[in-house]
N, C-alpha and C positions, 0 to 999 in steps of 0.2 A: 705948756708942759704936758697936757692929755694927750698931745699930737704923737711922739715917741712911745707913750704905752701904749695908743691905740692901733699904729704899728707893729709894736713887739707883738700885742695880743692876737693878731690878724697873721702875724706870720705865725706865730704856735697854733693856731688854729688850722691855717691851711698845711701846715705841717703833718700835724697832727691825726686831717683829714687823709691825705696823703699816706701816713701808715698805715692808716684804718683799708684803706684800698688794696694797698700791697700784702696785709695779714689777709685777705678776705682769703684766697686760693687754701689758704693754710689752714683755717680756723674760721669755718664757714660758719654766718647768722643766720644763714638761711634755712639751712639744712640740718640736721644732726647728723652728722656720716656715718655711726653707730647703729640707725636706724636699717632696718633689714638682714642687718649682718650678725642678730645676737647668740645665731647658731652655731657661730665662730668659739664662744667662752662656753656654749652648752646645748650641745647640737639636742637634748633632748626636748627643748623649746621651742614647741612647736609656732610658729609666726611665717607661715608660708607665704599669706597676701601680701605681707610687708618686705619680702625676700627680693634679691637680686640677684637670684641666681637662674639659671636654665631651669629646663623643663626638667630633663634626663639628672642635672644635680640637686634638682628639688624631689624626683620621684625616690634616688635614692640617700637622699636626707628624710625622706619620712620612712623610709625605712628602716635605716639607724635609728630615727627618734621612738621607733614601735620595737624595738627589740627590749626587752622586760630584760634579760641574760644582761646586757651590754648596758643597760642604765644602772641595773645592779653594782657591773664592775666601776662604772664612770661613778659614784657617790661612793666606792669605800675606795678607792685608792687613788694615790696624788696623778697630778695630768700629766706631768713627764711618761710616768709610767703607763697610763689608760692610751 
């Protein structure tokens, strides 16, 4: 009688490993893909060595993140609108 569970549980296993493979592209362990890119939800955060962007889109992302006027507006009005 162990012989057909031990089966069953071998194929939900390799199954199961099987998904694990095909999610990895989607929903990486590796990596956090959020990582470099938090300038995206608040460009005034400043995290330049952790960026993936260009030279010319980082030189003017710290520009944006140093404008006093424009972080002023980004903190009182909703993001649709800023």
């Amino acid at each position: 009688e162990t012989e057909p569970e031990h089966s069953f549980s071998q194929l939900l296993h390799d199954h199961l490993s099987l998904l694990l493979k095909e999610f990895e592209p989607y929903f990486p362990t590796t990596k956090d893909p959020r990582t470099g890119k938090e300038w995206i939800c608040d460009p005034f955060v400043n995290k330049s060595d952790e960026s993936s962007i260009s030279v010319p889109e980082e030189d003017q992302l710290l520009e944006i993140s140093n404008d006093d006027g424009l972080k002023t507006t980004f903190e009182t009005t909703t993001l649709p609108v800023f």
